[in-house]
C-alpha positions in Angstrom: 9.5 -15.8 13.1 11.1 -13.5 15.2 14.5 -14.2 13.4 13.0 -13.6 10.0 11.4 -10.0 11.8 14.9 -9.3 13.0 17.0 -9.5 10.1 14.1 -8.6 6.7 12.7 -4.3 7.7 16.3 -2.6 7.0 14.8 0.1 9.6 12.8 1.7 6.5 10.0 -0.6 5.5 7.5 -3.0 7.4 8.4 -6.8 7.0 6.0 -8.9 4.4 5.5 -12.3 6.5 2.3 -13.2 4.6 4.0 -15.5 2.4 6.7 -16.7 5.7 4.6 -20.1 6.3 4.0 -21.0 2.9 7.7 -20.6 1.5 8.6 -22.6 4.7 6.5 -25.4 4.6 7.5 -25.9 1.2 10.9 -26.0 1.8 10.2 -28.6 4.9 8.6 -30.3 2.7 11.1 -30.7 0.0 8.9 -29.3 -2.3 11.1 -26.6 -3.0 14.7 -27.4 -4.0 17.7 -26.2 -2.8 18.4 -25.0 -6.7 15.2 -23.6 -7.2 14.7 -20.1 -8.6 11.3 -17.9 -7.5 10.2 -15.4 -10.0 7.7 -12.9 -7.9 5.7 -10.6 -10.3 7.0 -7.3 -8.9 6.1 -4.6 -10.3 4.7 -4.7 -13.4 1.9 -3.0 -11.8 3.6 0.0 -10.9 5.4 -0.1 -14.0 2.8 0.2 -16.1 0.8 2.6 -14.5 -1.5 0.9 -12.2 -0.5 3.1 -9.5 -1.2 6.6 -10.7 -3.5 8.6 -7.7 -7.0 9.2 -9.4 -7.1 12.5 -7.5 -3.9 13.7 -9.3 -5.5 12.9 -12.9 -9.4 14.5 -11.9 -7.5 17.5 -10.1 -6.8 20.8 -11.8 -4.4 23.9 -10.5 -2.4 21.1 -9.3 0.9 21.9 -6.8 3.3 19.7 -4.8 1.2 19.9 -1.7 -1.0 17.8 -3.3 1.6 15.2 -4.9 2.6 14.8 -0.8 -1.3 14.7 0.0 -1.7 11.8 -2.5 1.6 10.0 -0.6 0.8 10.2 2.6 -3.3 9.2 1.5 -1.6 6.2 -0.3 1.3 5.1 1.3 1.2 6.3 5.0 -2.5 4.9 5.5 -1.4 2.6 9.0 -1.1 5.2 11.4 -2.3 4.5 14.3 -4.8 7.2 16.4 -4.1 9.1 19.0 -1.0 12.0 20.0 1.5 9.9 18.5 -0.2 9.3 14.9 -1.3 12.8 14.6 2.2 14.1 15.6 3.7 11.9 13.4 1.7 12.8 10.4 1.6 16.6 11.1 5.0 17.5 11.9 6.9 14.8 10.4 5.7 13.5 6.9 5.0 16.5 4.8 8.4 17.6 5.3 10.1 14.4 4.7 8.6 13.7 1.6 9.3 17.0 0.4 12.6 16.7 1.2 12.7 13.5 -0.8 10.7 14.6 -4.3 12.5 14.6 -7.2 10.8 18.3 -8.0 9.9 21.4 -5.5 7.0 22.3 -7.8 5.0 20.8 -10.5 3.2 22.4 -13.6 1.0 20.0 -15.0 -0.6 16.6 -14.5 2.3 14.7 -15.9 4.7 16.3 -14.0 3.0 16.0 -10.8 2.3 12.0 -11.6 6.2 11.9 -12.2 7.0 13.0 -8.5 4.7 11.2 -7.3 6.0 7.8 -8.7 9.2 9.2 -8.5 8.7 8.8 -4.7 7.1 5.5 -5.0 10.0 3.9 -6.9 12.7 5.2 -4.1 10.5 4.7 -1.1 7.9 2.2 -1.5 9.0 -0.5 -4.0 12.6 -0.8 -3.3 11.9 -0.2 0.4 8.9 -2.5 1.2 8.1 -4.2 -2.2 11.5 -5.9 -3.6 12.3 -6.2 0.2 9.6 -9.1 0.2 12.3 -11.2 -1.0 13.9 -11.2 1.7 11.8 -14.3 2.7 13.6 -16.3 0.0 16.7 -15.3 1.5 15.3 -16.8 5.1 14.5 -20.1 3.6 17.8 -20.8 1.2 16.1 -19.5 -1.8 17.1 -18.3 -4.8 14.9 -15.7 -6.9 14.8 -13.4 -9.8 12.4 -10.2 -10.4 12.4 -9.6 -14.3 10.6 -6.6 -14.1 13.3 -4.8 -12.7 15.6 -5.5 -15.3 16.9 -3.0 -16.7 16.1 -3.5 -20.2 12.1 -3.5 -19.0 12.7 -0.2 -16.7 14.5 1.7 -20.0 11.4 0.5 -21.6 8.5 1.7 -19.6 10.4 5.3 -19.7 9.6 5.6 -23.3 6.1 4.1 -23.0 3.8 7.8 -23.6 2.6 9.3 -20.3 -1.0 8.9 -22.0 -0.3 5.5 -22.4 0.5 4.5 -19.0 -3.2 6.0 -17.5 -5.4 3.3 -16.5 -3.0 0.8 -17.8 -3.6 1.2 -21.2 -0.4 -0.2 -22.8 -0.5 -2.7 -21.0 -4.0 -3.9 -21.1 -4.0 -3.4 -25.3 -0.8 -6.1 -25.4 -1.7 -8.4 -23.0 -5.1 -8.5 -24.4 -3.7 -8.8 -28.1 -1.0 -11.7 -26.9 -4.3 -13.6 -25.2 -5.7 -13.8 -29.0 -3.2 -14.2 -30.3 -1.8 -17.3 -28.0 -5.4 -18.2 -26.9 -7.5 -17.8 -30.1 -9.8 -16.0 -27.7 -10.9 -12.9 -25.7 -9.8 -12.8 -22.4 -10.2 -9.8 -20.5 -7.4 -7.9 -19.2 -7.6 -8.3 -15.2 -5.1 -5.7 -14.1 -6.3 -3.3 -11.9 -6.4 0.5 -13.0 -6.7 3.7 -11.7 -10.3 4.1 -12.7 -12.4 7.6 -12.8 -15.2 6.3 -11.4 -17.2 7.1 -8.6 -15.2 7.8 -4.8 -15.8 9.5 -1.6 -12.7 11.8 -2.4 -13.7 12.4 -5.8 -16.8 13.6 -4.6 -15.7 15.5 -1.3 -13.0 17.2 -4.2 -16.4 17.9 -6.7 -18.7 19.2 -3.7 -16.0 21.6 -2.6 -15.7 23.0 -5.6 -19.6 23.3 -6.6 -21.2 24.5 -3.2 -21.7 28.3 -2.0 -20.3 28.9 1.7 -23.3 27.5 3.4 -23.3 24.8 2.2 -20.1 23.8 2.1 -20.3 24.5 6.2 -23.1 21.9 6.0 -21.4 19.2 4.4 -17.7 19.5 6.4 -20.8 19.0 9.7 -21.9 15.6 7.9 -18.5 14.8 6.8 -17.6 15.2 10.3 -20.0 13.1 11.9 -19.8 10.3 9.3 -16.0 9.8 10.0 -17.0 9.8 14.2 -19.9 7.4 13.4 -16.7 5.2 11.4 -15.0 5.2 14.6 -17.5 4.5 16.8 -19.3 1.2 14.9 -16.7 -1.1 15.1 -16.5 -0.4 19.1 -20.7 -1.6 18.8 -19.8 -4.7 16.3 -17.3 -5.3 18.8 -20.1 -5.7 21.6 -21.4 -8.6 19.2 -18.2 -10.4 18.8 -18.1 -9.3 15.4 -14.6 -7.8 15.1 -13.4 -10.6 17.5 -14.4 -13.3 14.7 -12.2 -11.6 12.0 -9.1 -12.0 15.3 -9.8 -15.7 15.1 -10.5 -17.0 12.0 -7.5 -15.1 9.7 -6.5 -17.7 7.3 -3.2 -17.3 8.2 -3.4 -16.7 11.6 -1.5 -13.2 11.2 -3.4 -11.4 13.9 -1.8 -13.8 16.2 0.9 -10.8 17.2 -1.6 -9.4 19.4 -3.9 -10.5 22.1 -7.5 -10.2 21.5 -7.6 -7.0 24.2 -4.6 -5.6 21.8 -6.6 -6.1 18.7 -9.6 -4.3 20.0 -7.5 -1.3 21.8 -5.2 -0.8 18.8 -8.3 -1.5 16.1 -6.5 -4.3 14.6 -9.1 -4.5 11.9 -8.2 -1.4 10.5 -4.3 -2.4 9.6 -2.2 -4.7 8.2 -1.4 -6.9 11.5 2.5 -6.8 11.1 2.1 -2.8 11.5 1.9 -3.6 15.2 5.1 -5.2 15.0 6.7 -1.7 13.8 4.9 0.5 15.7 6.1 -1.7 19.0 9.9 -1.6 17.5 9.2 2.7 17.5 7.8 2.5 21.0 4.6 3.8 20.0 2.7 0.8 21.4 3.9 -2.0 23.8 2.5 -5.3 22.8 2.6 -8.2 25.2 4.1 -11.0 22.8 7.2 -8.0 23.0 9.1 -10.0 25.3 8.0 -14.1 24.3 9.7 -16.8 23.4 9.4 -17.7 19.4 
């Protein structure tokens, strides 16, 4: 594993090991050829809309502070607590991504949704997305990703801006194909952006609505509500709670850190190969740093 870690994060992106056992027991297997082809269904997605914030389609007034806001809420939301993470966040991200838009100002909805998956396209997908292939490369595979043709990105930038919001396009053909090829119904199961009922969608509407006072109020609750999030786990911790979610990941990822690490660091909160960047930056020191593979 630690040769796959080495050689797959580029310095820019976290390395995907969730599929690492599966496409190796395959291949030890001989299950998988040495001429076989993967076809990964990156990013269709993305493509197609499935990422657009919902807070950039409810908002109104909207500016590039909050295209970043809607970046760092999406994309940056590993950090780990404490000086470092709140450094980190405060006096390093904002002005990065800036510095990476595409735009210094937005006018609209569409224009704001543009920078925003602008960004996502240069920074997240052929960062950390396509660089999930790089597991095919570990184990002598060969693999294709059709959605990144060209022909199907030139496509997607003439689909309407109005067609692309909560997957609309998308879900209209491939529900029209299913009858067509099926002789049947069968509902569209891609994810959308939704308009539906949040915690930021209603922190966004309450701020709005209420008078001084009671805005006051509500930031108090707001407060203690996020303290009472960080404190619960510590009590279901007590039970051996948290401890059973350590030891019985199907995949045995949390295996990176100790049970002692998991509870310090709040393993539960995180993606468990996090750990393994944040230790490569020297935020944390894990003790599997320095053992054998």
């Amino acid at each position: 594993m630690k040769a796959f870690l080495s050689q797959c994060d580029g310095l820019c992106a976290f390395p995907y090991i969730t599929t690492f056992p599966a496409i190796g027991w395959l291949r030890q297997k001989g299950l998988l050829s040495n001429d076989t082809v993967l076809v990964p269904g990156h990013t269709l997605d993305f493509l197609s809309g499935g990422h657009i914030p919902h807070e950039l389609i409810e908002s109104k007034n909207l500016s590039i502070t909050d295209v970043v806001r809607a970046i760092i809420r999406k994309h940056y939301n590993m950090m780990i607590s404490g000086s470092f993470g709140r450094a980190l966040r405060k006096a390093t991200l904002h002005g990065r991504i800036i510095s990476r838009l595409a735009v210094q100002s937005v006018r609209d909805i569409e224009e704001a949704v543009g920078a925003y998956e602008c960004w996502e396209w240069q920074e997240r997908q052929a960062k950390a997305i396509v660089n999930t292939v790089r597991i095919y490369d570990f184990w002598g595979c060969d693999w294709w990703l059709p959605f990144w043709d060209a022909e199907i990105m030139n496509f997607w930038k003439s689909v309407p801006f109005e067609a692309c919001l909560e997957r609309r396009f998308c879900k209209h053909y491939v529900e029209a194909l299913s009858r067509k090829l099926c002789r049947t119904d069968i509902p569209f199961a891609g994810a959308t952006t939704g308009r539906g009922f949040t915690m930021r969608s209603l922190w966004n509407t309450a701020k709005k609505m209420l008078p001084p006072p009671g805005l006051k109020l509500l930031r108090a609750g707001r407060r203690l509500l996020i303290y009472a999030g960080e404190v619960w786990p510590f009590v279901l911790a007590r039970k051996g709670k948290l401890i059973e979610k350590y030891r019985n990941h199907p995949l045995a990822l949390y295996g990176i850190l100790t049970e002692e690490e998991f509870l310090r660091y709040r393993g539960w909160r995180v993606l468990p190969h996090a750990f393994w960047i944040w230790d490569k930056m020297k935020a944390i020191r894990l003790s599997s740093s320095g053992g054998e593979d």
